[in-house]
Steps between C-alpha positions, in 0.01 A plus 500: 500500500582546850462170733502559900665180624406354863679233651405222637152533305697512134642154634301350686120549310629375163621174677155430668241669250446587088596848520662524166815613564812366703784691663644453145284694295620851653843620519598752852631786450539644877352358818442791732302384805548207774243499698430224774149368609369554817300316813233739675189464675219757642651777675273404797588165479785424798598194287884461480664243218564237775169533636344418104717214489376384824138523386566367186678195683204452689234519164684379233367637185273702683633815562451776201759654307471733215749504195421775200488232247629141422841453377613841563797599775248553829349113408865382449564703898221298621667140354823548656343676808306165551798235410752714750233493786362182433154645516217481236264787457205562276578704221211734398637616148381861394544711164741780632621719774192663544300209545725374785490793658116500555509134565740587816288833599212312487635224711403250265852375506727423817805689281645513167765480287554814316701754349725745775448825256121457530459375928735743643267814374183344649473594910258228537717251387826354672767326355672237745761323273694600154533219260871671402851433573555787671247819719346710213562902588127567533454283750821476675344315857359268311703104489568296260343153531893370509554748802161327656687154427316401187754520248474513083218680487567730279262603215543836292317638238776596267405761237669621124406597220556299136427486155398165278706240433619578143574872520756613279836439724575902477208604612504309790872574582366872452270501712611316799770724505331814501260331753809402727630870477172672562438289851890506561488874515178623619574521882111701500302129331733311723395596768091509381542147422641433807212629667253327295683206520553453872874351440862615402532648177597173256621573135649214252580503134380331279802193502447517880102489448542169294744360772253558692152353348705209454625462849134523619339280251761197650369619841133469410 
C-alpha cells in the first residue's frame, strides 16, 4: 500500500483532530516536492501586502482571508503571517484549492492563502507575497514576506510518498531506494515536477525524510 505523505497536515491534523493515524503510523520513503504557500488577491484588485495590513490594522478581525482548509500549510501561512505583522484577519476556511480560487474570483474574499502551483496559472489572480524562504522560479518578481519585512513566514506543503508503519524492513529499504534513483535520474520528471510544483526541484531519502518529519513536528 502506497501512502502520499503531506507535511504539515500529517503533523499537524492528528495533533488537533481523530484522524486515526499519526505521523507514526507511515514510514517515508522519498520526499520529492517543497512547495511554499502563497498570498494573492484579485488580479484587479491594486491591493499590495502593506496596504492589507493597513486595512486589517484599521478592522481588526474584519478583513477576509481565505485558507484551503484548517490545519493544513496555507492556514499555518496565515498564523505566522498574522503574529509577524501583528494584524488579525478573518479566516474564511474552504475545502481545497479550487474552492479558494472561486472565493477570490468572486471577490468574496479580500485574498487568500493558497498554494503557488495552483495561483500562478490563473490570469485573474495575483500573487503579492510567497510564504517561502527564498523567490520560487515561476514567479521570480514576486517577494518573500521576509523581503517585505515580515519575517518567518514560511509555510510549505512538503510532499513524499510512504508505506505503513510495519512494512517488512526490506521492502521498504527496496523501495525507497529505487524511488530515490528513479527521481535522482530522471532530468525529464524533474523538471515536470518542477513545473507543477512552482519551486526548486527537492529530493530526500528516506533517513533524510525522517530527519525531517521530526524536525517539523518540534516546529509545529
Amino acid at each position: 500500500t502506497w501512502v502520499n505523505i503531506n507535511l504539515p497536515q500529517l503533523i499537524s491534523q492528528p495533533a488537533v483532530r481523530e484522524t486515526g493515524y499519526t505521523a507514526q503510523s507511515f514510514e517515508p520513503l522519498v520526499m520529492f516536492r517543497d512547495e511554499p504557500s502563497a498570498l494573492a488577491v484579485r488580479a484587479d484588485n491594486p491591493k499590495s501586502l502593506h496596504d492589507l495590513i493597513a486595512d486589517a490594522k484599521k478592522q481588526p478581525g474584519k478583513v477576509s482571508m481565505g485558507t484551503t482548509g484548517k490545519w493544513v500549510h496555507t492556514d499555518l501561512a496565515l498564523a505566522l503571517f498574522e503574529d509577524s505583522a501583528k494584524v488579525s484577519f478573518a479566516e474564511v476556511n474552504v475545502e481545497g484549492q479550487t474552492e479558494l480560487n472561486r472565493l477570490l474570483l468572486g471577490g468574496h474574499v479580500q485574498a487568500g492563502f493558497g498554494n503557488t502551483s495552483a495561483f500562478y496559472r490563473i490570469d485573474k489572480i495575483k500573487v503579492i507575497a510567497v510564504a517561502g524562504k527564498k523567490r520560487t522560479p515561476v514567479l521570480p518578481a514576486v517577494p518573500t514576506f521576509e523581503e517585505l519585512g515580515f519575517p518567518g513566514v514560511d509555510s510549505p506543503v512538503t510532499m513524499g510518498v510512504g508505506v505503513p508503519k510495519g512494512t517488512s524492513p526490506e521492502i521498504v529499504n527496496q523501495l525507497s531506494a529505487r524511488l530515490y534513483k528513479l527521481f535522482k535520474t530522471n532530468d525529464s520528471l524533474n523538471k515536470d515536477l518542477e513545473k507543477a510544483g512552482g519551486s526548486p526541484w527537492f529530493l530526500l531519502n528516506r533517513e533524510e525524510s525522517n530527519r525531517l518529519i521530526d524536525e517539523r513536528r518540534v516546529a509545529i
